[in-house]
N, CA and C atoms as an extended XYZ file, in Angstrom:
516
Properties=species:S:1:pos:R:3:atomname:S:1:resname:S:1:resid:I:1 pbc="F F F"
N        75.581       74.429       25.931 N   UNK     1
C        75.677       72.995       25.756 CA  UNK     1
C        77.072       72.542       26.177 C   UNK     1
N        77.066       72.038       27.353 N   UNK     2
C        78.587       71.054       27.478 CA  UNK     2
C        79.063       70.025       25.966 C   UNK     2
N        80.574       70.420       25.939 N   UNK     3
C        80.608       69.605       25.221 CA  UNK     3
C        80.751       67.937       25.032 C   UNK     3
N        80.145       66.768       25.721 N   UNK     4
C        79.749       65.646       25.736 CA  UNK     4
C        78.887       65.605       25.007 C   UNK     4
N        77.964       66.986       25.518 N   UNK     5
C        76.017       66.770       24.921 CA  UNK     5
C        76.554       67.106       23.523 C   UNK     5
N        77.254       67.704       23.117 N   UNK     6
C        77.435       68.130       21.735 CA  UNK     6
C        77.945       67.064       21.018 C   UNK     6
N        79.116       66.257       21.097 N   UNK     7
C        79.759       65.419       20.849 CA  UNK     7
C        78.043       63.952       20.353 C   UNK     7
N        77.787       63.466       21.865 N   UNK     8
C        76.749       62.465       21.963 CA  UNK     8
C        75.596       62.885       20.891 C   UNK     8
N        75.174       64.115       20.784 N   UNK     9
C        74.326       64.444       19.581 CA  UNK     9
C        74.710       64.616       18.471 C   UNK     9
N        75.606       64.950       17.683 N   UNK    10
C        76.125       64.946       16.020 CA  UNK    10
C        75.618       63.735       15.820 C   UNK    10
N        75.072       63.505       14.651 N   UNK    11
C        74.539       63.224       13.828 CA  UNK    11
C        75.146       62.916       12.084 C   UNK    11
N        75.625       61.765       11.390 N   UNK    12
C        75.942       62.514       10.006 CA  UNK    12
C        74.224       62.419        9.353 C   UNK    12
N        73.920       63.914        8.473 N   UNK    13
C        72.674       64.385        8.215 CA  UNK    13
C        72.748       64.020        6.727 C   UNK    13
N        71.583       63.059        6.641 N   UNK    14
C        71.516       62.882        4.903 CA  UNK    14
C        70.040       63.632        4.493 C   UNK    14
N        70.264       64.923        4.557 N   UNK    15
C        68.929       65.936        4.474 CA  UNK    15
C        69.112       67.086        4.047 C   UNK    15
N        69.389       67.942        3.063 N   UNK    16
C        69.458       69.532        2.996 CA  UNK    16
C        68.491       70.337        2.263 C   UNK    16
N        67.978       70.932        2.441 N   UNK    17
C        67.557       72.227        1.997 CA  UNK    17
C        68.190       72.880        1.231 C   UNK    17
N        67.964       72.970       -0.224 N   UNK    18
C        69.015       73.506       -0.977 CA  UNK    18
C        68.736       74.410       -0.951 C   UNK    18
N        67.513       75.110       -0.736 N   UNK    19
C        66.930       76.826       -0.618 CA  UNK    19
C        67.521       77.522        0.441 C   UNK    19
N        68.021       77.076        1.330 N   UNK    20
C        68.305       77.639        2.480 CA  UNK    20
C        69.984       77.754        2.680 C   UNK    20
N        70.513       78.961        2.008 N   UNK    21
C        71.902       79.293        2.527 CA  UNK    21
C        72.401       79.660        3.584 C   UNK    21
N        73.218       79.003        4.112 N   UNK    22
C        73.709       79.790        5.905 CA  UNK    22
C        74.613       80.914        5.756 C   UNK    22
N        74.223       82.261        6.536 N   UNK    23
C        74.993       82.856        6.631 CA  UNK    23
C        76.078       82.997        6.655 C   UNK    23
N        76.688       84.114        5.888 N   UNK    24
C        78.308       84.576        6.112 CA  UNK    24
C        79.171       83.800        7.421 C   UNK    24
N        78.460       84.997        8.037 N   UNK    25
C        79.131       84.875        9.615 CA  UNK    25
C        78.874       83.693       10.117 C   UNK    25
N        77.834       83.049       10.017 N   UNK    26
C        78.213       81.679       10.557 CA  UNK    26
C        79.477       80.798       10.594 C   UNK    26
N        79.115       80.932        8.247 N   UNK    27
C        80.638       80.201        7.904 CA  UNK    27
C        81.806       80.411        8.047 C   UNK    27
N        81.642       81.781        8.225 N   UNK    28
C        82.626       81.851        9.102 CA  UNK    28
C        83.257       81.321       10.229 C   UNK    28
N        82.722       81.117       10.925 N   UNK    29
C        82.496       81.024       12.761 CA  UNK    29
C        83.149       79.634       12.192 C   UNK    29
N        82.341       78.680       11.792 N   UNK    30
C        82.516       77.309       11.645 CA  UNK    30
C        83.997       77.038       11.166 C   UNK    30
N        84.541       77.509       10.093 N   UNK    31
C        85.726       77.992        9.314 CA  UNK    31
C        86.234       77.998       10.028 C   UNK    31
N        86.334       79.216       10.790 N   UNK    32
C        87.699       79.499       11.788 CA  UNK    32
C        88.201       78.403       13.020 C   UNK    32
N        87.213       77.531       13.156 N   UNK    33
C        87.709       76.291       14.174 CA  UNK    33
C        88.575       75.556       13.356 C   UNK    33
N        88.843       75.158       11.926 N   UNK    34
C        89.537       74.706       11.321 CA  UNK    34
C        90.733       75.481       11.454 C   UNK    34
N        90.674       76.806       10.750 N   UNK    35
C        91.774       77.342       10.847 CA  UNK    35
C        92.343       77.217       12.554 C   UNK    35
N        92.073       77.316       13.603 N   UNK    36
C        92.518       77.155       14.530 CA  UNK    36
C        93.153       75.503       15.178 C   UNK    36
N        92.884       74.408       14.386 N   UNK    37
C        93.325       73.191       14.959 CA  UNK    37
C        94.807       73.040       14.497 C   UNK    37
N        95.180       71.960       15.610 N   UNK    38
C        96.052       71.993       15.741 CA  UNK    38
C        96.506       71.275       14.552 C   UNK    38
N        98.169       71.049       14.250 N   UNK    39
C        98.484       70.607       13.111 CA  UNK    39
C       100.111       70.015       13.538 C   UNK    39
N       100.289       68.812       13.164 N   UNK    40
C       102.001       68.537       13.695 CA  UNK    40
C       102.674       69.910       13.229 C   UNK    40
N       103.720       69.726       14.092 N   UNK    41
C       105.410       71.210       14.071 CA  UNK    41
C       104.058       72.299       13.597 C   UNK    41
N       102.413       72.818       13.697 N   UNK    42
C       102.093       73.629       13.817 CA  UNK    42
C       102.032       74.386       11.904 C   UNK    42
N       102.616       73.104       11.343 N   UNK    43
C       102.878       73.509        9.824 CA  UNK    43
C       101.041       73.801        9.014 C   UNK    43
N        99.964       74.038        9.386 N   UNK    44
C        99.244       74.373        9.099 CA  UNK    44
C        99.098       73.949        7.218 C   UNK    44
N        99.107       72.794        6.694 N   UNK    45
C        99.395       72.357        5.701 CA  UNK    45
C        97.771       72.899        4.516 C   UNK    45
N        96.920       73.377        5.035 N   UNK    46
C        95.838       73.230        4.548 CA  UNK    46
C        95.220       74.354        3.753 C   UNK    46
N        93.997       74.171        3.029 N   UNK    47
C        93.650       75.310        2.690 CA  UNK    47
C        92.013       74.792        2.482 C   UNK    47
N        90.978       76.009        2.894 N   UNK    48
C        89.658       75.202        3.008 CA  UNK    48
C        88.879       75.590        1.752 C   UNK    48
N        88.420       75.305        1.366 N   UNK    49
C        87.068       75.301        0.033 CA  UNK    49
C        86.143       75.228        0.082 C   UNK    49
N        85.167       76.521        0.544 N   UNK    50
C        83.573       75.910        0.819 CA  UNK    50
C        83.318       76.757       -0.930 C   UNK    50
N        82.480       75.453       -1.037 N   UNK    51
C        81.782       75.981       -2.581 CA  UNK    51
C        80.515       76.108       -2.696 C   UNK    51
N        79.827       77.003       -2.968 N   UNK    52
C        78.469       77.588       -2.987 CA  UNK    52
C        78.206       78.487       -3.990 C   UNK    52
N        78.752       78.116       -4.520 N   UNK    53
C        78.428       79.073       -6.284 CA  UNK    53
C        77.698       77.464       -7.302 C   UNK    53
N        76.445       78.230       -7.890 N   UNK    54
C        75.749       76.744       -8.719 CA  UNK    54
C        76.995       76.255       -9.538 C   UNK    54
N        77.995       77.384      -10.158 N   UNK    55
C        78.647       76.652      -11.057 CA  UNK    55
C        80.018       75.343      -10.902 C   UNK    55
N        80.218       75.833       -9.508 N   UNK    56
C        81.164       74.560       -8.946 CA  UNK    56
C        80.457       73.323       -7.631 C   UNK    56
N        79.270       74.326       -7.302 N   UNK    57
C        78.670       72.981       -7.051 CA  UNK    57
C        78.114       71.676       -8.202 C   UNK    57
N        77.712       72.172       -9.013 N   UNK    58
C        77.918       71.347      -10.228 CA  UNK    58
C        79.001       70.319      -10.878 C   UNK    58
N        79.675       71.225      -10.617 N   UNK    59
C        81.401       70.589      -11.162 CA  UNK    59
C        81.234       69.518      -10.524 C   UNK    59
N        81.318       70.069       -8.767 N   UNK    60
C        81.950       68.875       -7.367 CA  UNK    60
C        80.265       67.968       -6.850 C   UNK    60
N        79.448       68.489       -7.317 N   UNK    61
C        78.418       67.119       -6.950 CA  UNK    61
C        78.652       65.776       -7.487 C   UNK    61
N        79.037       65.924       -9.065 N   UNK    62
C        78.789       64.542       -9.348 CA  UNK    62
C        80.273       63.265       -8.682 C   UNK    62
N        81.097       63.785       -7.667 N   UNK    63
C        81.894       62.797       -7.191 CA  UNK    63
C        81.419       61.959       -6.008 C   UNK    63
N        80.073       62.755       -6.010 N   UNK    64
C        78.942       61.492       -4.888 CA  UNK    64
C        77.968       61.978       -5.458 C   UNK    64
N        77.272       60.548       -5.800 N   UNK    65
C        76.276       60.354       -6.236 CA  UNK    65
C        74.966       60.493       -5.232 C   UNK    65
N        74.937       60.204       -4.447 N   UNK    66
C        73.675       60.261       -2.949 CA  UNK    66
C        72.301       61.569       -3.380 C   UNK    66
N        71.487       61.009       -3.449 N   UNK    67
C        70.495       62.037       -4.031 CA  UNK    67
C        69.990       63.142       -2.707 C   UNK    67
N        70.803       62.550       -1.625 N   UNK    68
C        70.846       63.877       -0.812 CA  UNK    68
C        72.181       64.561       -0.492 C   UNK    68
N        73.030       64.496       -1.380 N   UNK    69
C        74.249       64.970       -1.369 CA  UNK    69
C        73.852       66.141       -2.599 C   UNK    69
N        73.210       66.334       -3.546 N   UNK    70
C        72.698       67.086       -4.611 CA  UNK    70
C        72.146       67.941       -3.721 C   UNK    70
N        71.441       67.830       -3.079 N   UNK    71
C        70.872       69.398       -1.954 CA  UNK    71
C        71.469       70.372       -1.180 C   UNK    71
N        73.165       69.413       -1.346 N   UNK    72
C        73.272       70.533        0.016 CA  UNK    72
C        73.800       72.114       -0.635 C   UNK    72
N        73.712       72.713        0.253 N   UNK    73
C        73.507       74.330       -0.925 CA  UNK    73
C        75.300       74.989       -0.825 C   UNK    73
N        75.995       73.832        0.565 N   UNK    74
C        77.317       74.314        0.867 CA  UNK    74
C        78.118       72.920        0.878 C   UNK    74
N        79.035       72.900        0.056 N   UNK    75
C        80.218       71.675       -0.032 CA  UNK    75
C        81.699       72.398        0.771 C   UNK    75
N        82.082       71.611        2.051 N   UNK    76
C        83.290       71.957        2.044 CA  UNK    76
C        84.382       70.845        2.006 C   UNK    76
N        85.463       71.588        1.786 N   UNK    77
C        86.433       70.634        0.967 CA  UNK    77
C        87.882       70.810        1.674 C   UNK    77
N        88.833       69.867        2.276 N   UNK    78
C        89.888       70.523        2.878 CA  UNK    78
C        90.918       69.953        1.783 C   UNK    78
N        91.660       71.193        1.218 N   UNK    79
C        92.811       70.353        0.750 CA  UNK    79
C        94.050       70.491        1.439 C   UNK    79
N        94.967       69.976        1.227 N   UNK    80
C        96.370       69.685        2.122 CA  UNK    80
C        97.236       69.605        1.151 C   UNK    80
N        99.038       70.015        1.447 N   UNK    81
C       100.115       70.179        0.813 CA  UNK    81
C       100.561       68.688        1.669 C   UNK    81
N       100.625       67.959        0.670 N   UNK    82
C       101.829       66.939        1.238 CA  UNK    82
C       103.427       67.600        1.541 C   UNK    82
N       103.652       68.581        1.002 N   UNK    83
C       105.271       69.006        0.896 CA  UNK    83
C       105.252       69.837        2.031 C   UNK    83
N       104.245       70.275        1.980 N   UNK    84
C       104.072       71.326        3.361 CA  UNK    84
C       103.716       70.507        5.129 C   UNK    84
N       103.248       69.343        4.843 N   UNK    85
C       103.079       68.613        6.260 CA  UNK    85
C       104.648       68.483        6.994 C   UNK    85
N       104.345       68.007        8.091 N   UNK    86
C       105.523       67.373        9.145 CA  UNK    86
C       105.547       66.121        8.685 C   UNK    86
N       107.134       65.759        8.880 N   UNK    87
C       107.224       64.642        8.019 CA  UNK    87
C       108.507       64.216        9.137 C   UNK    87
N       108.169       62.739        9.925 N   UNK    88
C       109.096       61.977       10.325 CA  UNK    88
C       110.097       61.499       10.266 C   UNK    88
N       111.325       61.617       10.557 N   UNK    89
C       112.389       61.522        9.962 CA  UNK    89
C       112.748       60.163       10.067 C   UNK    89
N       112.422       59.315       11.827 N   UNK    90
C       112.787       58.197       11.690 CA  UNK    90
C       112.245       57.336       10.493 C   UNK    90
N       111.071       57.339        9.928 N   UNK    91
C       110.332       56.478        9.110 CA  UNK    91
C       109.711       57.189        7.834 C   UNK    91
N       109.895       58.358        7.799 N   UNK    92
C       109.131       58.909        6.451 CA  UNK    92
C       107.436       59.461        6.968 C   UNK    92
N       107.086       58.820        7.782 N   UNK    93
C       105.614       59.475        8.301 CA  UNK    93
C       105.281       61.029        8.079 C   UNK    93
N       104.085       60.844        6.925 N   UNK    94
C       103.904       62.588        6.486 CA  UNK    94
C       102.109       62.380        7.505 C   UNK    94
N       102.508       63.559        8.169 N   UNK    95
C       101.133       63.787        9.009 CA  UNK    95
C        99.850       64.585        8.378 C   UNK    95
N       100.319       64.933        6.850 N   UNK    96
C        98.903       65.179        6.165 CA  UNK    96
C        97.709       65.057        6.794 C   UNK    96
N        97.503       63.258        6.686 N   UNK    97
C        95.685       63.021        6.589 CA  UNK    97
C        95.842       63.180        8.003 C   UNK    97
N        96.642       63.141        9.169 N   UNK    98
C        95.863       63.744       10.321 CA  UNK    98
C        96.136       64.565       10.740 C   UNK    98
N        96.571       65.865        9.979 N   UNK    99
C        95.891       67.251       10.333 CA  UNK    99
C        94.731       67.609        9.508 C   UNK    99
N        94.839       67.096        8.498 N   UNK   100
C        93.322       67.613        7.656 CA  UNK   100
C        91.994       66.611        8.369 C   UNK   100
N        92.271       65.557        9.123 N   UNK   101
C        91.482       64.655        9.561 CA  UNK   101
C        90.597       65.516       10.840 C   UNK   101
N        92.183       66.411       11.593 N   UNK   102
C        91.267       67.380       12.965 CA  UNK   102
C        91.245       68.413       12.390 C   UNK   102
N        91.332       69.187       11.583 N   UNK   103
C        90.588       70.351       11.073 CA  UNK   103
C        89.560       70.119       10.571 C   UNK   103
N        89.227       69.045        9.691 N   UNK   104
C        87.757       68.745        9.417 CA  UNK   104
C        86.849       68.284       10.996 C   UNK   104
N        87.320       67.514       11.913 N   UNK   105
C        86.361       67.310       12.705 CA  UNK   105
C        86.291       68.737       13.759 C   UNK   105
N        87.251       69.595       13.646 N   UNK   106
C        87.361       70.936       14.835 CA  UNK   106
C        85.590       71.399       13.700 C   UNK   106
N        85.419       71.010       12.516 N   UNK   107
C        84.678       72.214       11.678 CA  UNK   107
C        83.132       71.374       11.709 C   UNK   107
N        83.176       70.280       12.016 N   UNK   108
C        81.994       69.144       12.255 CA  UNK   108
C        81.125       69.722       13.436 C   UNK   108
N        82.388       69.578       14.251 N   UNK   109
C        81.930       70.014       15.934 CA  UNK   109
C        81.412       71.639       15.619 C   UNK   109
N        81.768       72.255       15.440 N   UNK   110
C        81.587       73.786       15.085 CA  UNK   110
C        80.082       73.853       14.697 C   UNK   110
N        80.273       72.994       13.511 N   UNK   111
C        78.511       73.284       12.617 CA  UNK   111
C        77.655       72.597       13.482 C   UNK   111
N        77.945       71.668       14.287 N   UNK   112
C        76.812       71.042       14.918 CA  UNK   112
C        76.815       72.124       16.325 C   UNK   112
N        77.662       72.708       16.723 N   UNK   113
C        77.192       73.887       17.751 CA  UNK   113
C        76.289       74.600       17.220 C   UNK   113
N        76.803       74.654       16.087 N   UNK   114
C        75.592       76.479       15.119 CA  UNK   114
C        74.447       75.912       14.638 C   UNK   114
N        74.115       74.024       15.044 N   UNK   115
C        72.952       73.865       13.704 CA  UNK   115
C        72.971       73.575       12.446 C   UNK   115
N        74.199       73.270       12.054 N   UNK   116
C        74.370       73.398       10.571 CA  UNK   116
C        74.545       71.867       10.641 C   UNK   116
N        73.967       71.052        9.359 N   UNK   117
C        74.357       69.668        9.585 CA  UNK   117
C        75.446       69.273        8.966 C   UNK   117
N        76.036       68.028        8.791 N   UNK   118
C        77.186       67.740        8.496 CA  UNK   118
C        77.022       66.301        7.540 C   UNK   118
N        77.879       65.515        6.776 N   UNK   119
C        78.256       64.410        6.637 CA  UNK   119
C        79.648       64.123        6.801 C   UNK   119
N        80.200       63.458        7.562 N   UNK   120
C        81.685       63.345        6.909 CA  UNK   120
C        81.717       62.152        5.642 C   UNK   120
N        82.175       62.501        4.584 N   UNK   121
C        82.163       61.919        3.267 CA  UNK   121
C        83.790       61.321        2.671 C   UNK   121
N        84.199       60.306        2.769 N   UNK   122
C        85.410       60.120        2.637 CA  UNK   122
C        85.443       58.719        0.507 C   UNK   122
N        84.069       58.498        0.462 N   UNK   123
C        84.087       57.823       -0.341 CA  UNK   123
C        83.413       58.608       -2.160 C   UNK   123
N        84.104       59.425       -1.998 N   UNK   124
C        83.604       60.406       -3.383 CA  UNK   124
C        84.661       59.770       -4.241 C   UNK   124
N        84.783       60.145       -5.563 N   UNK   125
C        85.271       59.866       -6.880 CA  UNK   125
C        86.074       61.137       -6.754 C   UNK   125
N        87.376       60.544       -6.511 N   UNK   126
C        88.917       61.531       -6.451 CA  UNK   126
C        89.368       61.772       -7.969 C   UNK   126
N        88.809       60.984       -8.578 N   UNK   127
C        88.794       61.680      -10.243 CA  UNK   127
C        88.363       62.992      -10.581 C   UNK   127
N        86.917       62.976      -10.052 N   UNK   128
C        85.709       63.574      -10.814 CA  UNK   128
C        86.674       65.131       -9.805 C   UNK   128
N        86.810       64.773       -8.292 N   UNK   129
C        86.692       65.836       -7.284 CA  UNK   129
C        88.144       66.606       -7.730 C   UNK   129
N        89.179       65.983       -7.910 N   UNK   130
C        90.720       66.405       -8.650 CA  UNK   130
C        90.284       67.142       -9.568 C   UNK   130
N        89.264       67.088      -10.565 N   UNK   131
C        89.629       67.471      -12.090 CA  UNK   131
C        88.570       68.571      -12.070 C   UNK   131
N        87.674       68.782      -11.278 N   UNK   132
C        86.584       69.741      -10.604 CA  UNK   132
C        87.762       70.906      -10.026 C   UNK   132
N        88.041       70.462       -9.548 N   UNK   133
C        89.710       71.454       -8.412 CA  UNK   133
C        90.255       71.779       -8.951 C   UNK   133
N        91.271       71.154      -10.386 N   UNK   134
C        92.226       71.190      -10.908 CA  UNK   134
C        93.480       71.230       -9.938 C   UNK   134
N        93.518       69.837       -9.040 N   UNK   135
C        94.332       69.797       -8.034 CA  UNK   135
C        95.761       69.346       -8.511 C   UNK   135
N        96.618       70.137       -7.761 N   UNK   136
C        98.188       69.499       -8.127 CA  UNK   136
C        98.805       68.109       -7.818 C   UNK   136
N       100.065       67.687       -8.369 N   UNK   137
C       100.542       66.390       -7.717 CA  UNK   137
C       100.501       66.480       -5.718 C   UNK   137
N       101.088       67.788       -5.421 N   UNK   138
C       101.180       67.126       -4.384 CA  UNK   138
C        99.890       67.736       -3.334 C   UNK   138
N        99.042       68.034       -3.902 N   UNK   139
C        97.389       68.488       -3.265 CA  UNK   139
C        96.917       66.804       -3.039 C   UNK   139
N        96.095       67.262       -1.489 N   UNK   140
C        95.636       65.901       -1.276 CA  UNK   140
C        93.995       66.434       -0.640 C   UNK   140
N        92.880       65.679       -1.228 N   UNK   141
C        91.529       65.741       -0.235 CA  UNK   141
C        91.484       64.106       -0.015 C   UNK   141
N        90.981       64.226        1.614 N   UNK   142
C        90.616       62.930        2.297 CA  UNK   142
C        89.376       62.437        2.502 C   UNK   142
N        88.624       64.046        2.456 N   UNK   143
C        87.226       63.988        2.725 CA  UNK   143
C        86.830       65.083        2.970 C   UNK   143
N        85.275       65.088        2.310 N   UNK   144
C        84.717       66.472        2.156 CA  UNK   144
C        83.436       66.267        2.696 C   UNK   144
N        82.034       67.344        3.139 N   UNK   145
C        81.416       67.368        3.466 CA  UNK   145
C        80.518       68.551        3.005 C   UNK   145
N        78.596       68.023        3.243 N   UNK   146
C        78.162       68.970        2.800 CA  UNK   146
C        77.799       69.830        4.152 C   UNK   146
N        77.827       71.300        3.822 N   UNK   147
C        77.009       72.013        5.098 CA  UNK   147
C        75.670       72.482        4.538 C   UNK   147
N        74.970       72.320        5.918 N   UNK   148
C        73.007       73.107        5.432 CA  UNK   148
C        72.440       72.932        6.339 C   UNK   148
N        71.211       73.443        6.396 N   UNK   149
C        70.268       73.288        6.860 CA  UNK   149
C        69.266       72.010        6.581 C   UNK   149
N        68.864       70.863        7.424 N   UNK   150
C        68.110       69.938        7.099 CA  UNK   150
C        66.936       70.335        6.196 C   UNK   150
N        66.121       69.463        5.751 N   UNK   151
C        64.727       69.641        4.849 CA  UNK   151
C        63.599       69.642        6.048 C   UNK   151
N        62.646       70.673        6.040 N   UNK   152
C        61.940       70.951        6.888 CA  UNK   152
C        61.248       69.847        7.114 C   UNK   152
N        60.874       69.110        8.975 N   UNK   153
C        60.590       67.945        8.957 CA  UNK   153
C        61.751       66.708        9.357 C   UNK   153
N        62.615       67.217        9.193 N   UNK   154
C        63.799       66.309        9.510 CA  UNK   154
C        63.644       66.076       11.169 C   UNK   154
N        63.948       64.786       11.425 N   UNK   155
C        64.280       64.591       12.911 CA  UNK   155
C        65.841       63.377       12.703 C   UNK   155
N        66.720       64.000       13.593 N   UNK   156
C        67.099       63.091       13.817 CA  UNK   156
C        67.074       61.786       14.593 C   UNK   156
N        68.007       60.607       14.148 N   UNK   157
C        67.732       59.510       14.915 CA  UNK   157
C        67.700       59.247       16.243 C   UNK   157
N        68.509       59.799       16.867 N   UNK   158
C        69.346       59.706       18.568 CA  UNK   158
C        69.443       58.483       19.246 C   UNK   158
N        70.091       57.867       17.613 N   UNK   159
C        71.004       56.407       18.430 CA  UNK   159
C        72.283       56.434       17.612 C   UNK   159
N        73.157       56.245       18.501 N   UNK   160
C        74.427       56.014       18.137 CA  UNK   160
C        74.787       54.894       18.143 C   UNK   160
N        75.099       53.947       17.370 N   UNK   161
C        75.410       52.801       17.462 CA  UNK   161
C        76.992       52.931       17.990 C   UNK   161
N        77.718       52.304       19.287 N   UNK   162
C        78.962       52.530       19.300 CA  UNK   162
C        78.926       51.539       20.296 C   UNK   162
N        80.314       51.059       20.270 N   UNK   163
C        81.053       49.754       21.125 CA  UNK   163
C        80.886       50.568       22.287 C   UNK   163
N        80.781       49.186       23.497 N   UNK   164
C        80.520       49.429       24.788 CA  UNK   164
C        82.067       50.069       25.313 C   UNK   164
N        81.708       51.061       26.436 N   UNK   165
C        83.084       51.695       26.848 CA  UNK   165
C        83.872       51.053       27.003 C   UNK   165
N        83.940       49.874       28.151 N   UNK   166
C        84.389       48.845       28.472 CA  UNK   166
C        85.570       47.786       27.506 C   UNK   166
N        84.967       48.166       26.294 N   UNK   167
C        85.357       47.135       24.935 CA  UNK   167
C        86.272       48.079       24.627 C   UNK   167
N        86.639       49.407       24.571 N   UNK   168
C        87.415       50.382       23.881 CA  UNK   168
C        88.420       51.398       24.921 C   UNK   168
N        88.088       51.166       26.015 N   UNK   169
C        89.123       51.729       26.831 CA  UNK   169
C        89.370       50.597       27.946 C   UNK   169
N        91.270       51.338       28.006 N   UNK   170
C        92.109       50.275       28.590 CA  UNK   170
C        92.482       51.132       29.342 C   UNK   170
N        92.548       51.012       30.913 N   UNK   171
C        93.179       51.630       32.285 CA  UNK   171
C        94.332       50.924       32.698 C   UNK   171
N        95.423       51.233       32.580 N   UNK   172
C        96.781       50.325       32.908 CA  UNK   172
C        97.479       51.223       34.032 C   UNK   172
């Protein structure tokens, strides 16, 4: 698959199969594109969390409510060191949320190569998801996602709603 066709097909999937765990090695596979993105000064600020044990999927479901967010059988979670990011000197700019922003999408692109579906989820309850973690002051999540396999029967849509090229790129 070129990657355009890959890109033009993702999908965010509100469908899982909670019976159906993905392999090790997959999550792996998928994983390691995270670990491999890039990150300002290369400071690799992150650390990933896929949770698939009933007892912390439990914990971390109820910070989204979505009754297809309860299925998915794999939650992953990026957290980030604010102290540990690149941090701008002229202005204070800490590049946190956008290295955890392309390590989560290097791991989007990944699962949708292998099949695995995705949501990107940025509107969960940072209460419920902090105190599930037992995250520190300077631990940060931006957004988490479930991984799985759709519910047998699933099709996706294959429309993308998106602004005309024209409207979003500028040739100077």
């Amino acid at each position: 698959m070129n990657f355009h066709n890959l890109v033009s097909g993702r999908e965010s999937i509100r469908s899982y199969d909670k019976s159906r765990k993905i392999p090790t090695d997959t999550l792996s596979r998928i994983l390691d594109t995270g670990r491999l993105a890039p990150s300002a000064g290369n400071r690799q600020p992150w650390e990933f969390i896929l949770v698939s044990s009933e007892e912390m999927l439990n914990k971390i479901k109820p910070c989204y409510k979505a009754d297809w967010f309860q299925n998915a059988p794999h939650i992953l979670i990026i957290k980030g060191f604010k102290n540990k990011a690149w941090t701008r000197t002229e202005d204070g700019y800490n590049s946190l949320e956008t290295d955890l922003t392309i390590a989560m999408d290097h791991i989007i692109l990944a699962a949708e190569f292998a099949e695995i579906s995705t949501c990107w989820i940025a509107a969960f309850s940072h209460r419920i998801l902090y105190n599930a973690l037992e995250l520190k002051d300077n631990e940060e999540v931006y957004t988490i996602t479930p991984l799985g396999y759709p519910m047998e029967g699933f099709k996706k849509r294959g429309i993308k709603k998106r602004k005309p090229f024209d409207e979003v790129i500028k040739f100077i």
